[in-house]
MIDOLUM-485350 format. One record per residue (C-alpha): residue in three letters; x, y negated, z. Coordinates in steps of 0.5 Angstrom, whole numbers. Each point is the difference from the previous one (the first is absolute). Layout:
<sites>
rest=ala&xx=X&yy=Y&zz=Z
...
</sites>
This chain:
<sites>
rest=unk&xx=-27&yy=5&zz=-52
rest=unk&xx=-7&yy=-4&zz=-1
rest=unk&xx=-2&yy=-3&zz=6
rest=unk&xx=-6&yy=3&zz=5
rest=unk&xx=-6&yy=-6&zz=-1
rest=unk&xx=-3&yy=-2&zz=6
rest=unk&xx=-6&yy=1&zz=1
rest=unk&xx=-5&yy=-5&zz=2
rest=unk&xx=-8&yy=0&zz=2
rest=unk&xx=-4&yy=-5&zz=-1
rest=unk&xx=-6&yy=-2&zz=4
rest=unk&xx=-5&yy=-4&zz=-3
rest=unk&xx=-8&yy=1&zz=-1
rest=unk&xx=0&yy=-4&zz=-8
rest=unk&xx=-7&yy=0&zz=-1
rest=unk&xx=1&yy=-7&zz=0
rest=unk&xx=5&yy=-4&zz=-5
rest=unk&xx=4&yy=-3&zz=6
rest=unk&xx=2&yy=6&zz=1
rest=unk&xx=1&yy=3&zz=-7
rest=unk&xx=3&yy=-6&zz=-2
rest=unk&xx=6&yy=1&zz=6
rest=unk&xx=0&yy=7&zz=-3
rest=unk&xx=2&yy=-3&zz=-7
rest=unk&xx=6&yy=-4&zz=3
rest=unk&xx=3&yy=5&zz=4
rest=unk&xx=0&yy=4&zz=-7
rest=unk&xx=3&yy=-6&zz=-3
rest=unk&xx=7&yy=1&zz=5
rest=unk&xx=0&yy=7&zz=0
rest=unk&xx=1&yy=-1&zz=-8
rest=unk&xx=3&yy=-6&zz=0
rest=unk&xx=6&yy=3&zz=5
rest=unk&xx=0&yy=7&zz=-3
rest=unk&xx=-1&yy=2&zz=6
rest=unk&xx=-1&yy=8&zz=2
rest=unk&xx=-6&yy=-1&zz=4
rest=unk&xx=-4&yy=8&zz=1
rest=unk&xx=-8&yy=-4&zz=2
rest=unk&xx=-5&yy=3&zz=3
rest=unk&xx=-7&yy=-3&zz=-1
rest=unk&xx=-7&yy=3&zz=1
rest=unk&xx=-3&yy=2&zz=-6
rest=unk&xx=-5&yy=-4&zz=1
rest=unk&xx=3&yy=-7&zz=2
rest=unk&xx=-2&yy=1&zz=8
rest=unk&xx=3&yy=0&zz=6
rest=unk&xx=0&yy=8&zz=3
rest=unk&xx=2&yy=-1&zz=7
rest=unk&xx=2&yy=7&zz=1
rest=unk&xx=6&yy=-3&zz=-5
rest=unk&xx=4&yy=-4&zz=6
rest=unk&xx=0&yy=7&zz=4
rest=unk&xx=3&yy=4&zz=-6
rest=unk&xx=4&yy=-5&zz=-2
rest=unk&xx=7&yy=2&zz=0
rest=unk&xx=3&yy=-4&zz=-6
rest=unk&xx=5&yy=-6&zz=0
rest=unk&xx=-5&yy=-7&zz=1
rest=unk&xx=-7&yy=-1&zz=-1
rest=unk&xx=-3&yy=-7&zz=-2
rest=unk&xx=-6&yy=-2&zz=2
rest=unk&xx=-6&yy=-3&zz=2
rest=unk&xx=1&yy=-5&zz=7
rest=unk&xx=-8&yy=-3&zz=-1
rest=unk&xx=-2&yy=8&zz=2
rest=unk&xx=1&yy=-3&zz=7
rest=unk&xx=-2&yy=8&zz=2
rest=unk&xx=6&yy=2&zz=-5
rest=unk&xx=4&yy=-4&zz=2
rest=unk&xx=0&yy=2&zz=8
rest=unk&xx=3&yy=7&zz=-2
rest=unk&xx=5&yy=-2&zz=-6
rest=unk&xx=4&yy=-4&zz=6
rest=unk&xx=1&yy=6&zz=4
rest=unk&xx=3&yy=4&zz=-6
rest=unk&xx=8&yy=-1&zz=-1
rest=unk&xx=1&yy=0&zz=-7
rest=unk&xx=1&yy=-6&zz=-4
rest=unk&xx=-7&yy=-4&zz=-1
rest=unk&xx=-2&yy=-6&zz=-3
rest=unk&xx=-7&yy=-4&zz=2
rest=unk&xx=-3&yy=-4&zz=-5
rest=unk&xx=-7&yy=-3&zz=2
rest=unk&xx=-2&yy=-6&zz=3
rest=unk&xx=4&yy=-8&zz=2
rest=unk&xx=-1&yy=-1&zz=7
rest=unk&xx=-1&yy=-8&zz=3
rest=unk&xx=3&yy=3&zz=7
rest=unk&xx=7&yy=3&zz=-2
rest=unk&xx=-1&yy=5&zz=5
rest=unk&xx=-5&yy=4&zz=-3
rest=unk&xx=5&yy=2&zz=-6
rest=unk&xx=3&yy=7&zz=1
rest=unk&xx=7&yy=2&zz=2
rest=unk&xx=2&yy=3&zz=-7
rest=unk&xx=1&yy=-3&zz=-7
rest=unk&xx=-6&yy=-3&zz=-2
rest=unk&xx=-4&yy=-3&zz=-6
rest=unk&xx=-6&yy=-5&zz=1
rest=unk&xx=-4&yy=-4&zz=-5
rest=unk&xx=1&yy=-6&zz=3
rest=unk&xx=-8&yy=-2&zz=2
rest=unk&xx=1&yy=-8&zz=1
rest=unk&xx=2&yy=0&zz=-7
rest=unk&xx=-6&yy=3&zz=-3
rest=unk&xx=-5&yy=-5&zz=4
rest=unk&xx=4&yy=-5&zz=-1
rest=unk&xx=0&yy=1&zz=-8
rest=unk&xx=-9&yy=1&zz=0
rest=unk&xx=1&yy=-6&zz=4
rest=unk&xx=3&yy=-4&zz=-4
rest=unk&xx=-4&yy=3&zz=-7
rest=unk&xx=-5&yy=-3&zz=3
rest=unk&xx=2&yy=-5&zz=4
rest=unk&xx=3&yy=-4&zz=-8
rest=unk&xx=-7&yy=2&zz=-3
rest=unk&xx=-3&yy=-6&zz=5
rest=unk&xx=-2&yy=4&zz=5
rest=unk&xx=0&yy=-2&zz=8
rest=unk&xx=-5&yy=5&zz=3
rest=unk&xx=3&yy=7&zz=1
rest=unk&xx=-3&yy=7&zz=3
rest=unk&xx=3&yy=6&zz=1
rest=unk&xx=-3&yy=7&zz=-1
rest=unk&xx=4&yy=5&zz=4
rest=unk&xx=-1&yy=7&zz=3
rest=unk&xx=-4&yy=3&zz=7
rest=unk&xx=5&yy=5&zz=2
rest=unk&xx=6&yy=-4&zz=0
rest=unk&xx=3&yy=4&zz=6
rest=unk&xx=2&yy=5&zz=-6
rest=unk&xx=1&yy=-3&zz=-4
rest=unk&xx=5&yy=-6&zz=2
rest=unk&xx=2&yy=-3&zz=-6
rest=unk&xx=-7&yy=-2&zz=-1
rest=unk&xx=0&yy=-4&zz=6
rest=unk&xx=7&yy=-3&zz=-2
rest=unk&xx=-3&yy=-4&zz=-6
rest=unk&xx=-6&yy=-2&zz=4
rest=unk&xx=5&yy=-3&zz=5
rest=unk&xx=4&yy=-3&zz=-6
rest=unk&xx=-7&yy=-3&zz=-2
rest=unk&xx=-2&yy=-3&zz=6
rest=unk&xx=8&yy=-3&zz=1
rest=unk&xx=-1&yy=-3&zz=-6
rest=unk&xx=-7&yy=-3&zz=0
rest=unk&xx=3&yy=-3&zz=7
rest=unk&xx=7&yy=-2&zz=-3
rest=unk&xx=-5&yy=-5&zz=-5
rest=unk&xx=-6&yy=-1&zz=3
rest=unk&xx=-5&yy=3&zz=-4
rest=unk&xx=-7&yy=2&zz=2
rest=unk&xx=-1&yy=8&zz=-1
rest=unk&xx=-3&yy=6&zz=3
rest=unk&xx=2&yy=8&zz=0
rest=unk&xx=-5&yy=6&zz=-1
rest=unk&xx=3&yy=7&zz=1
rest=unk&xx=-5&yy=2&zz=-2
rest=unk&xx=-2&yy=9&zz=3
rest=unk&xx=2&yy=6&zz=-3
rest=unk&xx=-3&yy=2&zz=-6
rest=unk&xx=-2&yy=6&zz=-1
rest=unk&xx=-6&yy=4&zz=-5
rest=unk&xx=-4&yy=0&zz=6
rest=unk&xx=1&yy=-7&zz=2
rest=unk&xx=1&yy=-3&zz=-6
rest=unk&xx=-6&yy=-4&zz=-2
rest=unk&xx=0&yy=-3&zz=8
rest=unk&xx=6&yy=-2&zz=0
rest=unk&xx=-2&yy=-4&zz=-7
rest=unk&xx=-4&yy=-2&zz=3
rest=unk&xx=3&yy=-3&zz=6
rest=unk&xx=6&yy=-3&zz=-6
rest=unk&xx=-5&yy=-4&zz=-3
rest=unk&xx=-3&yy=-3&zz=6
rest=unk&xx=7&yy=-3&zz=1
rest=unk&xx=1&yy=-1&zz=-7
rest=unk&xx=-6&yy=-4&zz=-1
rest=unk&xx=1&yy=-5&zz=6
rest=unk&xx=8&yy=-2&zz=-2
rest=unk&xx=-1&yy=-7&zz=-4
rest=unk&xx=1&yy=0&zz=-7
rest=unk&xx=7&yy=-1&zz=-3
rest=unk&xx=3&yy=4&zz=5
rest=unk&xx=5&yy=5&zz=-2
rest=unk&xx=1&yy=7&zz=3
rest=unk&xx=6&yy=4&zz=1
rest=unk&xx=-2&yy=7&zz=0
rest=unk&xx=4&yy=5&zz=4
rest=unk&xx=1&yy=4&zz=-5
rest=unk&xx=-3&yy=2&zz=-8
rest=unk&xx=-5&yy=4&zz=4
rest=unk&xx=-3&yy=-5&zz=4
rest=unk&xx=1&yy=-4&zz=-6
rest=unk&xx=-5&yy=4&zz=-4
rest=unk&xx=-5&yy=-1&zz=6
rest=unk&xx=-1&yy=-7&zz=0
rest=unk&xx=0&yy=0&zz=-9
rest=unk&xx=-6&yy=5&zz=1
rest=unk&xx=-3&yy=-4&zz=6
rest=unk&xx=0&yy=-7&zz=-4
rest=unk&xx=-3&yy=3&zz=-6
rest=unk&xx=-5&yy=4&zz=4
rest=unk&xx=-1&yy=-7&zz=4
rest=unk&xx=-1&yy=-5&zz=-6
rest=unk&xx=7&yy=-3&zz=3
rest=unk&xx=4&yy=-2&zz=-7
rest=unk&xx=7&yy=2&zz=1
rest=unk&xx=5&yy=-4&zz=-1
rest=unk&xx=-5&yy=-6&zz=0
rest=unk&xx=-3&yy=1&zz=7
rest=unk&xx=5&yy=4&zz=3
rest=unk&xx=7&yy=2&zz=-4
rest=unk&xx=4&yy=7&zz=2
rest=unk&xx=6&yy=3&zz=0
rest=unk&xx=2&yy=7&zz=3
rest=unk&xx=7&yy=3&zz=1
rest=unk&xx=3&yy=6&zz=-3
rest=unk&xx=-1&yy=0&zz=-8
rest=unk&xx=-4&yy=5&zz=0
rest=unk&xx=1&yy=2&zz=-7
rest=unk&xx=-5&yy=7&zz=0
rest=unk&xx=-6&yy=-4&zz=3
rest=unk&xx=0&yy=-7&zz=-2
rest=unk&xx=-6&yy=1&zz=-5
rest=unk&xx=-5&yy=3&zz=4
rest=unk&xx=-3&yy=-7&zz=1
rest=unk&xx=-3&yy=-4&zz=-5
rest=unk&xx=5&yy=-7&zz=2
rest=unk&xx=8&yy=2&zz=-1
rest=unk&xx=4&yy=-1&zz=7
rest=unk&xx=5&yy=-3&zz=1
rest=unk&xx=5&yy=2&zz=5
rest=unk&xx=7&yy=0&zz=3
rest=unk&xx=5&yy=6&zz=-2
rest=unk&xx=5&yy=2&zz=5
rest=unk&xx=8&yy=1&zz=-2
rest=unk&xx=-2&yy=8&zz=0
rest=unk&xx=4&yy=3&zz=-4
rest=unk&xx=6&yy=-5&zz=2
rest=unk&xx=-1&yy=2&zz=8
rest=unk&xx=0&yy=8&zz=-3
rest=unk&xx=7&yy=-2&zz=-2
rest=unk&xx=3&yy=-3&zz=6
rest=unk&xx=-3&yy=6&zz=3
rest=unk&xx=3&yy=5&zz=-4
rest=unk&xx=7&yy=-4&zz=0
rest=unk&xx=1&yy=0&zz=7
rest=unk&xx=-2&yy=7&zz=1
rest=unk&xx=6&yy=2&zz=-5
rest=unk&xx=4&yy=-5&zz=3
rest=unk&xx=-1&yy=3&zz=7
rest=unk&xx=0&yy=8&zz=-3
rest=unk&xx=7&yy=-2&zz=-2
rest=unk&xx=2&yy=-2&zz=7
rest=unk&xx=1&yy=-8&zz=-2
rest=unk&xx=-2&yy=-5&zz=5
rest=unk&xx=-6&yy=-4&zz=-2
rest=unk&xx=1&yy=-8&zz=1
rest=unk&xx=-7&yy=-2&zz=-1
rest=unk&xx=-5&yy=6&zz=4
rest=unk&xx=-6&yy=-4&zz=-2
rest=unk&xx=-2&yy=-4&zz=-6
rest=unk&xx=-6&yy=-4&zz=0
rest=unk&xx=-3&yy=0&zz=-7
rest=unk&xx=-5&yy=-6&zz=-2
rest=unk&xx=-5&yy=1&zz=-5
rest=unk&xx=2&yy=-5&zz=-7
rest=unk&xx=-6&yy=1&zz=-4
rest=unk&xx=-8&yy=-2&zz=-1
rest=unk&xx=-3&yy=3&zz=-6
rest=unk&xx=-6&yy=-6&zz=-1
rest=unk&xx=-7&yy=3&zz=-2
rest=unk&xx=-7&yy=-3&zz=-1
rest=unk&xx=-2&yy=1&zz=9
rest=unk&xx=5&yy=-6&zz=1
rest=unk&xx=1&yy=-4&zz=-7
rest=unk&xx=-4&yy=-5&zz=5
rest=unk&xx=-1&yy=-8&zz=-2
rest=unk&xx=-3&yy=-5&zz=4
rest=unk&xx=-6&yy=-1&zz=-4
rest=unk&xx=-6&yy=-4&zz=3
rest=unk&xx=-5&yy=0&zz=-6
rest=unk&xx=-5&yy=6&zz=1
rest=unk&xx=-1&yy=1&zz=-7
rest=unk&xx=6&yy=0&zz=-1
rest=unk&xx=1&yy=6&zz=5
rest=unk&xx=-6&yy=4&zz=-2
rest=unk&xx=3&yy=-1&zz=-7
rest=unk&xx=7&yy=2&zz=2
rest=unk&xx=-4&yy=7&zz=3
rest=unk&xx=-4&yy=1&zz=-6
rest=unk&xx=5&yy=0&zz=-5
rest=unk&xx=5&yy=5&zz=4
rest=unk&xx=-6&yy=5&zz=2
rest=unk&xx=-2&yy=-1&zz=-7
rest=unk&xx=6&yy=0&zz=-4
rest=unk&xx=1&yy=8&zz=-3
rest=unk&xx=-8&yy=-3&zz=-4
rest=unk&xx=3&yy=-4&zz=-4
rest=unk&xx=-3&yy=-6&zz=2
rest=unk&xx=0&yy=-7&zz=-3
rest=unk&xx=-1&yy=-7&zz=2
rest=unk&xx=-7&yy=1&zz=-1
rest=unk&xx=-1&yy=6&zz=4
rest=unk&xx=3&yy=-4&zz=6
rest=unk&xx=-5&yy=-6&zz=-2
rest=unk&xx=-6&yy=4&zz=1
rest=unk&xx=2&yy=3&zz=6
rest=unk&xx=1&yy=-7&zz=3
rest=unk&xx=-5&yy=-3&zz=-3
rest=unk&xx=3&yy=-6&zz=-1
rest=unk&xx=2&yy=-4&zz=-7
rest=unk&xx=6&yy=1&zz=-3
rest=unk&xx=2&yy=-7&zz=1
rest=unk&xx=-2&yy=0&zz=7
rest=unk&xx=4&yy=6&zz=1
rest=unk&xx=5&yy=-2&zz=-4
rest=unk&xx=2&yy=-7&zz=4
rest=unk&xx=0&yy=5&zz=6
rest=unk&xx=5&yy=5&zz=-2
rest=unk&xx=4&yy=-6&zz=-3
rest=unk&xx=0&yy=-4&zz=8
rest=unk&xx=2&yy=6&zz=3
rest=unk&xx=4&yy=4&zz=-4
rest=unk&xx=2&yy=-4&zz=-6
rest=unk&xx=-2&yy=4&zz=-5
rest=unk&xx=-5&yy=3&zz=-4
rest=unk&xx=-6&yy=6&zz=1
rest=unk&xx=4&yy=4&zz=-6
rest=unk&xx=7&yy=-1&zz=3
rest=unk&xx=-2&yy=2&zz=6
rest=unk&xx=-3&yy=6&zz=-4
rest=unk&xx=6&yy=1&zz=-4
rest=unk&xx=5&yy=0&zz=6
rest=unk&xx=-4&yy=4&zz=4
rest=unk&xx=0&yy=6&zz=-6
rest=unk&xx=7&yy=-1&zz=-1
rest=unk&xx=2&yy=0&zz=8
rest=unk&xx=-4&yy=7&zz=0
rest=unk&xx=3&yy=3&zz=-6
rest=unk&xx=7&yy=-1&zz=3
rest=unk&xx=-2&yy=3&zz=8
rest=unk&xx=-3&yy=6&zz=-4
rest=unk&xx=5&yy=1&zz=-4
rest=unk&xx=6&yy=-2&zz=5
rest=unk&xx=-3&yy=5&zz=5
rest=unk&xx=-4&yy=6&zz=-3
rest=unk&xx=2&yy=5&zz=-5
rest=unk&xx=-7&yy=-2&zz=-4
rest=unk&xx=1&yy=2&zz=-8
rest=unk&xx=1&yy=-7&zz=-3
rest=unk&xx=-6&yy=1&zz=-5
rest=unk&xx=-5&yy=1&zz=6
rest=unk&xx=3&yy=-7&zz=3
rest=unk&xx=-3&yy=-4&zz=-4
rest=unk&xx=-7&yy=2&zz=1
rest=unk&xx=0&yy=-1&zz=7
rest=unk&xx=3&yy=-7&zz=0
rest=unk&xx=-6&yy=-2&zz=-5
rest=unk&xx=4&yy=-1&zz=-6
rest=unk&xx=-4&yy=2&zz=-7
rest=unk&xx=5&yy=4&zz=-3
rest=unk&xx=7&yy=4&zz=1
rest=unk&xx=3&yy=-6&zz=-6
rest=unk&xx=-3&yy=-6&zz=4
rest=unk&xx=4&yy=2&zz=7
rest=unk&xx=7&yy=1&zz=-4
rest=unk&xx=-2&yy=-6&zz=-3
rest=unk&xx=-1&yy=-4&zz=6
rest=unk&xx=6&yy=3&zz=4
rest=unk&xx=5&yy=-2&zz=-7
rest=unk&xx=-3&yy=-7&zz=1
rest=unk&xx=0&yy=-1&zz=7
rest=unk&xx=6&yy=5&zz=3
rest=unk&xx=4&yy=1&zz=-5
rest=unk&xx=0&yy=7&zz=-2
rest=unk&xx=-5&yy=6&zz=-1
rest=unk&xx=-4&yy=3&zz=7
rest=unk&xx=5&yy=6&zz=-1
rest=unk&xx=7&yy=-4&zz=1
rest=unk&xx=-5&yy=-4&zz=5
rest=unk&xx=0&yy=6&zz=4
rest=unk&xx=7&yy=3&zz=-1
rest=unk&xx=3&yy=-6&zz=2
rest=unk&xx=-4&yy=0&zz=6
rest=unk&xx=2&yy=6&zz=2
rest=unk&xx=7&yy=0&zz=-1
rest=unk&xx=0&yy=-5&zz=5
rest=unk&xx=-4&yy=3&zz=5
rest=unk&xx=5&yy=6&zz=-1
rest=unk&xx=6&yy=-5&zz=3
</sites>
């Protein structure tokens, strides 16, 4: 006779990847062990809260940074994992198994990104309503231990809620604080999000990023990640490795097993490095305003030329400038900036290949496969193939 499957409840609000993506790795366990799970989900991805007083299945797994949802689920008695926040004070962790992203690991990472580009001052961009949402003010607290243990100059701005009604005030309000950090200051935003606010705020500004100011958020927001016009780097949670473990101790607690480790703490591993933080400690204005020129203008097809009468300088000039910075040429720096924004398009977006090359400046179709042949060895196609085949594992 088949085995009756149990049935679990997920509690998740996945409007956002972090969510999305521990949704993936709990799936990944049910398919991975064969396991004869019945879940229930919203069909629209949120948490109904009508659900917990309903529910009269076997287990729920389920979001521990609803500090709200997580006050009710503790006084049910069923078998439920938490997965959420990591707490510097042990005591703020709740009493069932549980999984966190492991916060430290995630400053500690944008800190030494930044930290090995050259950088020695640092800021950070939380949130307002950290009473709600604590696990903004774990890092900010990771933040301020870490500006303390090596002693760098920094400044944190939580900034106020946004809103479509508050939006241009609070803009306005970041862009004050903004615009009197020192130029080279790294800034480690709380999430992609508030990432995105400081990218639109610089640009607004005349603040050249990664030149003035270089950012990082967090999350790898994969649905939003083109919505400013400079690529954000950021730091990627171990999601899908969390949904996992999570998944895993459900079912061993659902079978009576006894769980050794009732919480795990997963540090994040990853940065995907994009334009806001590929920051290099250039002195030369000229050299810097070039630099801006020729990332804003790239999709042009711009030319040595075109970078010459933006400067107004002569090419010998400009030229000695680039070499004592840089070590290289206008037209390689051209070149490799096509190249790199080539690869990011096609490495995160689903972009018809044949629309690609247009939007990095290069002429012809024929042109970027012969450049790609030459300078990657292989064609944009097994480019992108390969890339995502190694994000898949």
């Amino acid at each position: 006779m088949r085995k009756k499957p149990y049935r679990i409840a997920l509690l998740f609000n996945a409007n956002k990847v972090y969510d999305r993506d521990i949704i993936s790795g709990i799936g990944e366990y049910i398919h991975a062990s064969n396991a004869s799970w019945d879940v229930y989900i919203e069909d629209d991805f949120v948490i109904a809260k009508d659900v917990i007083s309903h529910w009269s299945g076997d287990g729920i797994i389920a979001d521990f940074d609803d500090l709200e949802l997580a006050k009710t689920l503790l006084r049910k008695d069923m078998p439920i994992v938490g997965i959420g926040s990591s707490y510097h004070d042990e005591r703020m962790y709740p009493e069932i198994p549980y999984v966190a992203t492991d916060n430290d690991s995630v400053v500690e990472l944008a800190y030494k990104h930044l930290k090995d580009k050259g950088i020695t001052q640092f800021a950070f961009y939380g949130l307002p309503d950290v009473e709600s949402k604590l696990w903004s003010y774990e890092r900010e607290q990771a933040f301020k231990r870490l500006m303390k243990k090596y002693g760098h100059d920094h400044w944190v701005y939580r900034g106020l809620r946004s809103s479509s009604k508050t939006w241009e005030y609070s803009m306005h309000r970041l862009s004050d604080w903004v615009k009197q950090l020192p130029k080279g200051t790294g800034i480690i935003a709380v999430t992609d999000a508030r990432a995105r606010h400081l990218l639109q705020v610089c640009d607004n500004s005349d603040i050249i990023v990664p030149d003035d100011l270089a950012i990082i958020g967090v999350d790898n927001e994969r649905v939003a990640r083109h919505l400013t016009r400079v690529s954000l780097s950021s730091v990627e949670h171990s999601c899908r490795k969390m949904g996992f473990n999570a998944c895993k101790m459900l079912h061993k607690k659902l079978e009576g097993g006894e769980i050794k480790n009732s919480r795990i703490v997963v540090p994040a591993t990853r940065i995907f490095e994009r334009q806001s933080s590929s920051y290099q400690a250039i002195q030369d204005p000229s050299v810097i305003k070039s630099l801006h020129y020729i990332r804003t203008h790239i999709k042009d097809g711009i030319k040595v030329y075109h970078v010459l009468d933006e400067l107004r300088l002569s090419r010998s000039n400009l030229e000695m400038r680039f070499k004592n910075e840089l070590g290289h040429t206008i037209h390689h720096e051209i070149h490799n900036t096509r190249l790199n924004m080539a690869c990011s398009i096609l490495s995160s977006t689903e972009i018809p290949i044949s629309d690609v090359f247009s939007m990095c400046g290069y002429p012809s179709l024929q042109y970027m496969y012969s450049v790609f042949s030459k300078n990657m060895g292989m064609t944009p196609k097994e480019y992108r193939k390969a890339k995502l085949s190694n994000e898949a594992l």
